[in-house]
C-alpha positions in Angstrom: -16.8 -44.1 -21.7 -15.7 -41.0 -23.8 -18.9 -39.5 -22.8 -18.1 -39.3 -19.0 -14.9 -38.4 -19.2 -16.3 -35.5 -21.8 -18.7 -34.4 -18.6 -15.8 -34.6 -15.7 -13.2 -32.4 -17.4 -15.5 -29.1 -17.4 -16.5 -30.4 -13.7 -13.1 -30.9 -12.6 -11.8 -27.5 -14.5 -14.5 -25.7 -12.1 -12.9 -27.1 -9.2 -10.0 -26.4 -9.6 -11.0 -22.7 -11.0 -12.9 -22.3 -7.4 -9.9 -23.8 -5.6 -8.2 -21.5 -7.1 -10.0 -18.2 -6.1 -10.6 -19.4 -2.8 -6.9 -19.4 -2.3 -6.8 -15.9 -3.8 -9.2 -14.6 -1.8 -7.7 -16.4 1.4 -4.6 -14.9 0.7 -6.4 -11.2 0.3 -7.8 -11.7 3.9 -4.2 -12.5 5.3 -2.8 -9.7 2.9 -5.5 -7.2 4.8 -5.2 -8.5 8.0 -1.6 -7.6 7.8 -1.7 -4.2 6.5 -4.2 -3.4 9.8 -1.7 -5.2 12.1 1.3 -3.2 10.6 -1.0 -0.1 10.7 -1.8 -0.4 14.2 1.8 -1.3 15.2 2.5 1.9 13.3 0.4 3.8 15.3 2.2 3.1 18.7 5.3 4.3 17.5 6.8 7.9 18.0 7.5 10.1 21.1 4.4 10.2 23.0 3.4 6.7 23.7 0.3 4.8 22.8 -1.0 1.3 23.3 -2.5 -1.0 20.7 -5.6 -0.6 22.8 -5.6 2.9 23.4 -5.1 3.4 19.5 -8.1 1.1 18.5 -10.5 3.2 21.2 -9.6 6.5 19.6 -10.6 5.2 16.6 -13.6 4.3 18.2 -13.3 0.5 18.3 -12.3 0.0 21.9 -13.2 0.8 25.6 -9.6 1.8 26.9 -9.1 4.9 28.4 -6.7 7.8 26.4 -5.7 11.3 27.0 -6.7 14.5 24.9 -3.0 14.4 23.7 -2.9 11.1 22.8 -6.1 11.4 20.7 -4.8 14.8 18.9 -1.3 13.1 18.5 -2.9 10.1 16.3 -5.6 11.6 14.6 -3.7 15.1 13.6 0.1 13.1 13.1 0.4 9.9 13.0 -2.8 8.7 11.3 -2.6 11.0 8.0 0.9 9.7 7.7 -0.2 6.0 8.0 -3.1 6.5 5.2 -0.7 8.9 3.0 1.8 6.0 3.3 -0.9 3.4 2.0 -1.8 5.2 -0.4 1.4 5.9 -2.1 2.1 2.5 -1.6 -0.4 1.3 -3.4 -0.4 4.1 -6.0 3.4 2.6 -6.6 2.1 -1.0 -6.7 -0.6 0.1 -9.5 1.8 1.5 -11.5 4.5 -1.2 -11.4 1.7 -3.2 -12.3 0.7 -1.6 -15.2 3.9 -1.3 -16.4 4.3 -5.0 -16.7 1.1 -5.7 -18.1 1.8 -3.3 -20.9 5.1 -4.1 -21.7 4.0 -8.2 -20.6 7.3 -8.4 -18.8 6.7 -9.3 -15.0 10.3 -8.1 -14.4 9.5 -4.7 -16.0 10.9 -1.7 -14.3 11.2 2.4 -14.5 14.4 1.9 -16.6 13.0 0.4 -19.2 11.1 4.0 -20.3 13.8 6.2 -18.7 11.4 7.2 -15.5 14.5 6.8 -13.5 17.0 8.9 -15.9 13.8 11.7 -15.7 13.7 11.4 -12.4 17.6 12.1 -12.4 17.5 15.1 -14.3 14.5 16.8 -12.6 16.4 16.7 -8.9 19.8 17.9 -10.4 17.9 20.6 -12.6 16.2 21.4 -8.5 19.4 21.2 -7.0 21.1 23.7 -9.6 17.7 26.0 -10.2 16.4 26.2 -6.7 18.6 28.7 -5.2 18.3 31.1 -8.2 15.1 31.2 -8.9 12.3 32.8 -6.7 9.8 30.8 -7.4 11.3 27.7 -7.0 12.6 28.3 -3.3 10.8 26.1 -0.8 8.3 27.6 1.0 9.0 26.4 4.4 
């Protein structure tokens, strides 16, 4: 008897350790499927209007119809906005992460290493610096 239940522990550990990546992997899908949905919904936002269809045939997916406009307003605007914004977001995800793996504290947070009180100080050193020296002017 000792013998069997020696052999169905590993098997039922492997189960449950491909249960468990399936889920993980489900949950990725759903995870992607909802950034595309939220980027598309994006997309149709802003002043010069823009269906979900008309934003998936300029990307070349779809067979709708679209103006010149329409085309140069998501591809030179909105788009590099939507893909600047993912990436930041997930440059900001990356490094939360990594700060509470090395500190292994999941509620880790810029305070604890003084990012935010660095932060502070750059923006008031902007704020009182930027108007009296050149080279720190804004361009624009």
């Amino acid at each position: 008897m000792c013998v069997n239940n020696a052999l169905v522990q590993p098997m039922e550990a492997h189960k449950f350790l491909q249960r468990q990546q399936a889920i993980r992997l489900l949950a990725l899908a759903v995870l992607m499927l909802g950034l595309i949905v939220a980027l598309v919904a994006s997309a149709m936002q802003g002043a010069v209007r823009i269906s979900a269809s008309q934003v998936l045939a300029i990307l070349g997916i779809g067979q709708e119809g679209f103006t010149p406009m329409q085309s140069a307003v998501l591809l030179e605007v909105r788009l590099p906005r939507l893909l600047l914004a993912v990436l930041v977001g997930a440059g900001l995800a990356l490094a939360g992460a990594a700060m509470q793996g090395m500190f292994r504290n999941p509620l880790a947070d810029p305070g604890i290493v003084g990012v935010s009180s660095g932060a502070a100080l750059g923006a008031v050193v902007w704020i009182v610096l930027a108007g009296q020296i050149a080279w720190l002017k804004p361009v624009a």
